[in-house]
mmCIF file of the C-alpha atoms, coordinates in Angstrom:
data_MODEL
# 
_entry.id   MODEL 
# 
loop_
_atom_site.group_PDB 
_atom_site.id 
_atom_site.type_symbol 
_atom_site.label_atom_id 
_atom_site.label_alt_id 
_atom_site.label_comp_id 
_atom_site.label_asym_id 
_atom_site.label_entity_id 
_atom_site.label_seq_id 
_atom_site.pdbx_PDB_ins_code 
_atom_site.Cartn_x 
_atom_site.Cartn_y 
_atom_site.Cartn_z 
_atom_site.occupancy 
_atom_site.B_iso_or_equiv 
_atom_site.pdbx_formal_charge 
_atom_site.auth_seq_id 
_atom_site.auth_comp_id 
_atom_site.auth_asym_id 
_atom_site.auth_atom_id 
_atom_site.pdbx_PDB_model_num 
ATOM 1  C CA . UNK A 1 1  ? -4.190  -5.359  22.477 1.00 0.00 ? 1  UNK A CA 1 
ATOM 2  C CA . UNK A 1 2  ? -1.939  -7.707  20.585 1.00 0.00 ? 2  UNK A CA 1 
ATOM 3  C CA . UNK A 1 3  ? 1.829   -8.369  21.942 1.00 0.00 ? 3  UNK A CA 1 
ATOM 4  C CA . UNK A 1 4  ? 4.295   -9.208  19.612 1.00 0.00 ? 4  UNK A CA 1 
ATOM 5  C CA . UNK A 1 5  ? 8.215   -9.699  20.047 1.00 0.00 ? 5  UNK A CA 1 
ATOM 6  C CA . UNK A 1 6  ? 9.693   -9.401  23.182 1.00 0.00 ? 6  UNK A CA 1 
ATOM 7  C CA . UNK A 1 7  ? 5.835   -7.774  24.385 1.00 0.00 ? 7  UNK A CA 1 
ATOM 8  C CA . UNK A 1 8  ? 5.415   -11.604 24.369 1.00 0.00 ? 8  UNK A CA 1 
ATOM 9  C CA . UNK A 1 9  ? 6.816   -12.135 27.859 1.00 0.00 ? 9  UNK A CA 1 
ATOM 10 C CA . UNK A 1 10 ? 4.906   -9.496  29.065 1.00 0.00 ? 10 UNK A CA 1 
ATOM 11 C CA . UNK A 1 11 ? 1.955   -11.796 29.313 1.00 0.00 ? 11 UNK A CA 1 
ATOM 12 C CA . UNK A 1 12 ? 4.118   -14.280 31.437 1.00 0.00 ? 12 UNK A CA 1 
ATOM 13 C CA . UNK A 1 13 ? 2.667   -14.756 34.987 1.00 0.00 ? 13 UNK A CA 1 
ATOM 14 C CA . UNK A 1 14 ? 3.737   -14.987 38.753 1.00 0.00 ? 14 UNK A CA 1 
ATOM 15 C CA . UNK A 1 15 ? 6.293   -12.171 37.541 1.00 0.00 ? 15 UNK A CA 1 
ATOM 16 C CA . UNK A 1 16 ? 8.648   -10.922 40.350 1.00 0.00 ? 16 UNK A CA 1 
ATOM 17 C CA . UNK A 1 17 ? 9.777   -7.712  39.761 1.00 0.00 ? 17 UNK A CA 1 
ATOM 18 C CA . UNK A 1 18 ? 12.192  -6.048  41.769 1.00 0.00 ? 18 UNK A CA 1 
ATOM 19 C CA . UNK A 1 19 ? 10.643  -3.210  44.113 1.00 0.00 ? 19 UNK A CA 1 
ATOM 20 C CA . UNK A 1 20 ? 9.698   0.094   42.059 1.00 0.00 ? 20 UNK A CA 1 
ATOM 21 C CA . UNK A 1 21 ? 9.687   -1.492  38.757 1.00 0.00 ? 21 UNK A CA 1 
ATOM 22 C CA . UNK A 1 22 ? 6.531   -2.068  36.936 1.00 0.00 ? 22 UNK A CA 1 
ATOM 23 C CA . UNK A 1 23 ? 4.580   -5.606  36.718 1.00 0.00 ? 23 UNK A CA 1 
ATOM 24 C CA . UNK A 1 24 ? 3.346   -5.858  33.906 1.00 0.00 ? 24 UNK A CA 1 
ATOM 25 C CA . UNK A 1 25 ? 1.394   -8.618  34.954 1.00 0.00 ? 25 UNK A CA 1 
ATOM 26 C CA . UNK A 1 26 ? -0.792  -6.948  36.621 1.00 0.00 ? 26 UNK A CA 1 
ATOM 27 C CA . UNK A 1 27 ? -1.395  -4.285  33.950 1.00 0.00 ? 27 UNK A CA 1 
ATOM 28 C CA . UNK A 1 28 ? -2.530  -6.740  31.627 1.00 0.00 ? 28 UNK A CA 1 
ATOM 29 C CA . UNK A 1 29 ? -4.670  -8.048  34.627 1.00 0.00 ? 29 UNK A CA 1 
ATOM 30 C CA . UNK A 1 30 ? -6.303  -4.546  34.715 1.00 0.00 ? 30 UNK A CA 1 
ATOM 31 C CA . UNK A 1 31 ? -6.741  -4.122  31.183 1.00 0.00 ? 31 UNK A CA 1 
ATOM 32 C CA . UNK A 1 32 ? -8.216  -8.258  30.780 1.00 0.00 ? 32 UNK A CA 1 
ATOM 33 C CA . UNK A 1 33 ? -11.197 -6.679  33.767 1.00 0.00 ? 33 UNK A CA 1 
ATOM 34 C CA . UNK A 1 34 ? -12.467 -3.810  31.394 1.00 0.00 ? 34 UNK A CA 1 
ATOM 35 C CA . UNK A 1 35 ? -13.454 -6.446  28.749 1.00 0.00 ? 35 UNK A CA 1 
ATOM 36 C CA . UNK A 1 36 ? -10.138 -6.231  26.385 1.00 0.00 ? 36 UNK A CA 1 
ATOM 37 C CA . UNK A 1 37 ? -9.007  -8.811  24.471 1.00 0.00 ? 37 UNK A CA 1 
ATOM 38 C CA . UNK A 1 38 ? -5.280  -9.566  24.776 1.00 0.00 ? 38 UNK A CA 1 
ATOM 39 C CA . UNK A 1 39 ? -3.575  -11.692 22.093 1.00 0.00 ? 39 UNK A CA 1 
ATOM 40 C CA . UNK A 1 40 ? -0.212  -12.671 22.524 1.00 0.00 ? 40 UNK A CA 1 
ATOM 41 C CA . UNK A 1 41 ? 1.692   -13.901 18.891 1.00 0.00 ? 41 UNK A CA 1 
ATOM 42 C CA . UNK A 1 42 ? 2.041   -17.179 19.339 1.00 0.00 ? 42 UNK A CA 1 
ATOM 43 C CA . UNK A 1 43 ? 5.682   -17.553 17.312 1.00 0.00 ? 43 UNK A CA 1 
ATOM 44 C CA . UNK A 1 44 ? 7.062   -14.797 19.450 1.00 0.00 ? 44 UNK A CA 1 
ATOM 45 C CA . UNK A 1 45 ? 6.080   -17.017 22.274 1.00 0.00 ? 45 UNK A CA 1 
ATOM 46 C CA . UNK A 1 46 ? 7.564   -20.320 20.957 1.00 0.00 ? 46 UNK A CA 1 
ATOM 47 C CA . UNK A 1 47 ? 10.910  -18.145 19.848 1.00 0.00 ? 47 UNK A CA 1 
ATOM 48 C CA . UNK A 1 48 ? 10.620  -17.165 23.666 1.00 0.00 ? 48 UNK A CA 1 
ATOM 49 C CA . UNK A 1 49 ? 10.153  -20.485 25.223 1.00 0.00 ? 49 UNK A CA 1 
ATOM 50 C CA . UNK A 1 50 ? 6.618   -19.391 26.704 1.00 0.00 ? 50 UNK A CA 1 
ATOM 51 C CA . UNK A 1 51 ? 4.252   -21.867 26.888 1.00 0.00 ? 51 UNK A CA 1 
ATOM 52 C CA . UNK A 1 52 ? 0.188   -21.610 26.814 1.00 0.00 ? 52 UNK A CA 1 
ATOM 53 C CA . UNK A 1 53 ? 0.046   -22.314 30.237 1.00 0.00 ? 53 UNK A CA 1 
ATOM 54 C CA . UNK A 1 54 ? 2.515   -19.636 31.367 1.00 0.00 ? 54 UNK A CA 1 
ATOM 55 C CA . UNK A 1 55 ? 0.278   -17.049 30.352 1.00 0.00 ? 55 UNK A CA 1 
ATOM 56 C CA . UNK A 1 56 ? -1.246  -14.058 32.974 1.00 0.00 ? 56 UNK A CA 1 
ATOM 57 C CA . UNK A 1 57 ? -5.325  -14.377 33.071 1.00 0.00 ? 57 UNK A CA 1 
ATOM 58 C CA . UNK A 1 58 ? -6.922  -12.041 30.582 1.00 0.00 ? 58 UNK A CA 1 
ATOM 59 C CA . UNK A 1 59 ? -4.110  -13.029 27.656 1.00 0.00 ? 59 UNK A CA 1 
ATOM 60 C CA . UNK A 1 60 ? -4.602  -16.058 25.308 1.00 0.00 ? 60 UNK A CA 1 
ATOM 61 C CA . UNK A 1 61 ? -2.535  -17.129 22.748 1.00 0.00 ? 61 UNK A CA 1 
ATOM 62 C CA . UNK A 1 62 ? -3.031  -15.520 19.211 1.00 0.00 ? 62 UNK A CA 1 
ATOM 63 C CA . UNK A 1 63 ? -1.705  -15.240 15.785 1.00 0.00 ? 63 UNK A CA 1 
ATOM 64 C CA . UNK A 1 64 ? -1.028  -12.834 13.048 1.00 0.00 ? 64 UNK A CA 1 
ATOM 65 C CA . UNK A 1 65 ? -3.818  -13.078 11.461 1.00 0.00 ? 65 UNK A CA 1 
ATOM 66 C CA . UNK A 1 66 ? -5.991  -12.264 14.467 1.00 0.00 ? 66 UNK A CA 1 
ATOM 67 C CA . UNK A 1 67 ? -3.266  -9.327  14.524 1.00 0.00 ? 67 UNK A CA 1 
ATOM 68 C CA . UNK A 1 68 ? -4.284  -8.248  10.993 1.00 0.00 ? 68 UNK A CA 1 
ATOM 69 C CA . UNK A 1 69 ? -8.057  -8.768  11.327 1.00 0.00 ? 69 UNK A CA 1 
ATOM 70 C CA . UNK A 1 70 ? -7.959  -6.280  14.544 1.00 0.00 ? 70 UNK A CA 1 
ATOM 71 C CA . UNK A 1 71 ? -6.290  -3.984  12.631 1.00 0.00 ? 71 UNK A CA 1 
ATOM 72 C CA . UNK A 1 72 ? -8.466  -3.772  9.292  1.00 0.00 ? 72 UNK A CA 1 
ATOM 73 C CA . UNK A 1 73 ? -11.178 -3.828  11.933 1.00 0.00 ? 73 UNK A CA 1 
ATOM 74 C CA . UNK A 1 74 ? -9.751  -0.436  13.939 1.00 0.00 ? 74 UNK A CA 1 
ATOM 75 C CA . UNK A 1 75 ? -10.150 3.257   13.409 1.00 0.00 ? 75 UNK A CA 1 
ATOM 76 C CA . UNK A 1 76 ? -6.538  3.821   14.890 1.00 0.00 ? 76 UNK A CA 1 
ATOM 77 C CA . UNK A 1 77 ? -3.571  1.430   15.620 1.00 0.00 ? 77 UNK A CA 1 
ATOM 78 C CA . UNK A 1 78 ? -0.888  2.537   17.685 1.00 0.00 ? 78 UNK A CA 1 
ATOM 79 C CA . UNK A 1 79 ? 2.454   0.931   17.705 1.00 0.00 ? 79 UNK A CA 1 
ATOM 80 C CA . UNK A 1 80 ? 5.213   1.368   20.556 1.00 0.00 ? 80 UNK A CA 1 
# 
């Protein structure tokens, strides 16, 4: 999974979310346990403010050419 744009502060930890809206935090968490690799762009983060150590366990700083060697390397990409 690579997160781009404002996906970027997805990745952010200690997120407190008001009650009955989603953490996505602990998505990412989830996803990091089943042996996924999580990039997060690292320009979107600097545009964003985010730092490396900001970052949930699982997600590691990235770049776009990680983002384009995962995708010549897929069968399918999905974008949302």
């Amino acid at each position: 999974m690579f997160l781009i744009g404002d996906a970027a502060a997805c990745a952010k930890k200690t997120q407190k979310t008001p009650q009955g809206y989603y953490n996505t935090e602990l998505m990412l968490k989830l996803i990091a346990k089943h042996n996924s690799e999580i990039g997060v762009c690292g320009t979107c983060m600097d545009a964003r403010g985010i730092s490396e150590s900001e970052l949930t366990e699982g997600t590691r700083r990235s770049t776009l050419e990680q983002l384009t060697d995962w995708t010549v390397w897929a069968d399918k990409v999905l974008t949302f």
